[in-house]
C-alpha positions in Angstrom: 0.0 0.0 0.0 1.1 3.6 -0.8 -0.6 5.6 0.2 0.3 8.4 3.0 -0.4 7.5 5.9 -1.8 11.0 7.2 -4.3 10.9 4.2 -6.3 8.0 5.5 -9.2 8.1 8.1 -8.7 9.5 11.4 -11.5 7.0 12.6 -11.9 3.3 12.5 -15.0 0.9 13.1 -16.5 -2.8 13.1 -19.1 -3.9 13.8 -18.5 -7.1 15.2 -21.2 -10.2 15.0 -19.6 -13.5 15.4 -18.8 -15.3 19.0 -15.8 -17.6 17.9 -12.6 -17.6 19.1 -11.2 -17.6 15.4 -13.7 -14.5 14.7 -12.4 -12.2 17.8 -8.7 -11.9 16.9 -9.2 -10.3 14.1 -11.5 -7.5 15.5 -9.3 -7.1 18.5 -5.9 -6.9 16.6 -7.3 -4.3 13.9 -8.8 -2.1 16.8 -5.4 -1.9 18.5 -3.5 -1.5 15.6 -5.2 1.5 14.5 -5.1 2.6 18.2 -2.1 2.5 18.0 -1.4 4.3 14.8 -3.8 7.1 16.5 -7.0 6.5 15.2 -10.3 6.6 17.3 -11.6 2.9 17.3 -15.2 2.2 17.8 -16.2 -1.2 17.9 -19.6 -2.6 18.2 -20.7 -5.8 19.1 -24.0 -7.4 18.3 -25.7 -10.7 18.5 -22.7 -13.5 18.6 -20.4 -11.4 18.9 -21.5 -10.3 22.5 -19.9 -13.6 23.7 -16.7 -12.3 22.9 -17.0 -9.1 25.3 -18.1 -11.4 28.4 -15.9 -11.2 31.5 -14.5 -13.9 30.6 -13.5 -15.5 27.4 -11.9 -19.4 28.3 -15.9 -20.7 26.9 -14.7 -19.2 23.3 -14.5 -21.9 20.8 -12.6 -22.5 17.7 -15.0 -25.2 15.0 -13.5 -26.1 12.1 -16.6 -27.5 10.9 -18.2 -26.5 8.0 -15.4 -24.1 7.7 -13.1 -25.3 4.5 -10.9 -21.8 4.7 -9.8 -22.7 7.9 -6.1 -23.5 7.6 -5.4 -26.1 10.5 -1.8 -26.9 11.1 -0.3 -28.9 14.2 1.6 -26.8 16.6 3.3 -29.8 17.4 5.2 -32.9 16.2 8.0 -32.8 13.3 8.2 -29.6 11.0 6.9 -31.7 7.8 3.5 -32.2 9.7 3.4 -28.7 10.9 3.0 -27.1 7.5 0.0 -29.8 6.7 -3.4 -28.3 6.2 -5.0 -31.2 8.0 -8.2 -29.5 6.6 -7.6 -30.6 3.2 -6.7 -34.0 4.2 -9.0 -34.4 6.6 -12.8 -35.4 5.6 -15.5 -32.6 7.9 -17.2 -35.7 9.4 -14.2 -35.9 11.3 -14.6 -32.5 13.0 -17.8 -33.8 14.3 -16.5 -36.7 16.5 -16.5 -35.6 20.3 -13.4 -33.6 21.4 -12.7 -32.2 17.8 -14.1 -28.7 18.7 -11.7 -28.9 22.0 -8.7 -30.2 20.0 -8.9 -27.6 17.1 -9.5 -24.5 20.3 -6.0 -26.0 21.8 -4.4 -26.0 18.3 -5.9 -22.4 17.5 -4.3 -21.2 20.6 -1.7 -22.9 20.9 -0.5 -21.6 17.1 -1.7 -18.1 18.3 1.1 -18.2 20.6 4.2 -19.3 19.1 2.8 -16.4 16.3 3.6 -14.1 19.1 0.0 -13.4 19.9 -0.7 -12.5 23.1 -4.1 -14.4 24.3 -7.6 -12.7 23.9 -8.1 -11.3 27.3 -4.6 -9.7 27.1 -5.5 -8.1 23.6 -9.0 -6.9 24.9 -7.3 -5.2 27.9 -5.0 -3.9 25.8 -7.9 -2.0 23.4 -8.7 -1.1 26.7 -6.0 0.9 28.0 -5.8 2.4 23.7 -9.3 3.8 24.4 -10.7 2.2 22.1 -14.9 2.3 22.5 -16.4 -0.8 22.8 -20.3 -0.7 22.7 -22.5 -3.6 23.3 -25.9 -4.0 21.3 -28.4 -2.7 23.9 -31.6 -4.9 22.1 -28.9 -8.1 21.6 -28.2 -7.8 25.3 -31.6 -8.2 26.1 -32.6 -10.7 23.9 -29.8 -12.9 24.6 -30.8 -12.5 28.5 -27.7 -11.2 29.6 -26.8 -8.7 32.6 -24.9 -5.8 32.1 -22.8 -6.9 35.0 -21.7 -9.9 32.9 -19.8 -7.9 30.8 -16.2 -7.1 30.5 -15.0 -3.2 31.9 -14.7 -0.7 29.5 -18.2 -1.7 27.7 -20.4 0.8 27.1 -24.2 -0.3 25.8 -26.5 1.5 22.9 -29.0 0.4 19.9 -27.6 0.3 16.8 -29.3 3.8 16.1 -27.1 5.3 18.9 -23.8 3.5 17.3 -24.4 4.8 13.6 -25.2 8.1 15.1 -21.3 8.7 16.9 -19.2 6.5 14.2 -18.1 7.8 10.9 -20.5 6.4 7.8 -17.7 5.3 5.5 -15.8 3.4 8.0 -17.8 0.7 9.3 -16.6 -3.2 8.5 -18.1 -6.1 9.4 -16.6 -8.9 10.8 
C-alpha cells in the first residue's frame, strides 16, 4: 500500500457479530493496531459477537466445521506435519467426533502463541487501555438474556441507532 499514511481516516470501526474464538482476533488486533497508529476505534458488538465481550473469554471456541478456509496446522510434532493443512486432508465428518471442537481451540491457541500473539483477554485489555470504544448492542443484550454486569469493563451499551449516530459512515466493516 502507498498511500500516506496522514491521508487515510482519522477514525476506525467494526461492527462485530460472530462469538468464535477464530472470529475475535481479528477485531481485536485491527482495533489496537489502528489505536495505536492514533486512530479513534469504535467497535460494536451485536448478536454473537457479544460472547466475545463477556468477563471472561476461556468458553470461546474454535469449529472447524463446516469451515473449509480454515487452515489447520499442528503446533506440534516434526516440521513436515506442521506445514500440513489437516483441513484438506481431513474429511469434515471428522470435526464432528467428540473432542474435535476442543482439540482444534488447543491447536488455535496454541498456534496463536508461538505467532507471538498474546491471548484474547490480554489483547481486549490492551484496546482497553488504547481507548478504544467498545459498545455492546443494547436490544442483543436483552434478547440474549444477559446482565450488564456480565460484561467485561470498558463496555459501554447503545442500539444500533445510537452506534451509527457517533461513528463515521464510510468506515464501518463487518466482521
Amino acid at each position: 500500500m502507498t498511500e500516506n499514511i496522514d491521508s487515510l481516516p482519522d477514525s476506525f470501526s467494526v461492527i462485530h457479530t460472530k462469538g468464535t474464538l477464530d472470529w475475535a482476533y481479528p477485531t481485536f488486533i485491527l482495533a489496537s493496531t489502528a489505536a495505536v497508529m492514533d486512530r479513534q476505534v469504535e467497535l460494536f458488538f451485536s448478536f454473537y459477537g457479544l460472547q466475545c465481550v463477556l468477563k471472561s473469554t476461556e468458553h470461546l471456541k474454535v469449529s472447524p466445521l463446516a469451515n473449509p478456509g480454515m487452515v489447520i496446522k499442528s503446533p506440534l510434532g516434526p516440521q513436515w506435519f506442521k506445514q500440513v493443512d489437516l483441513n484438506n486432508y481431513l474429511p469434515q465428518l471428522i470435526w464432528t467426533l467428540p473432542g474435535m471442537t476442543r482439540l482444534a481451540t488447543w491447536g488455535f491457541k496454541k498456534h496463536m502463541l508461538l505467532q507471538g500473539q498474546v491471548p484474547l483477554d490480554e489483547l481486549r485489555d490492551l484496546c482497553v487501555s488504547l481507548d478504544v470504544k467498545m459498545t455492546a448492542c443494547q436490544m442483543s443484550v436483552d434478547m440474549m438474556g444477559f446482565a450488564e454486569s456480565d460484561f467485561m469493563d470498558g463496555l459501554s451499551f447503545a442500539g444500533a441507532a445510537s452506534y451509527f449516530a457517533v461513528t463515521p459512515g464510510q468506515q464501518s466493516l463487518f466482521v
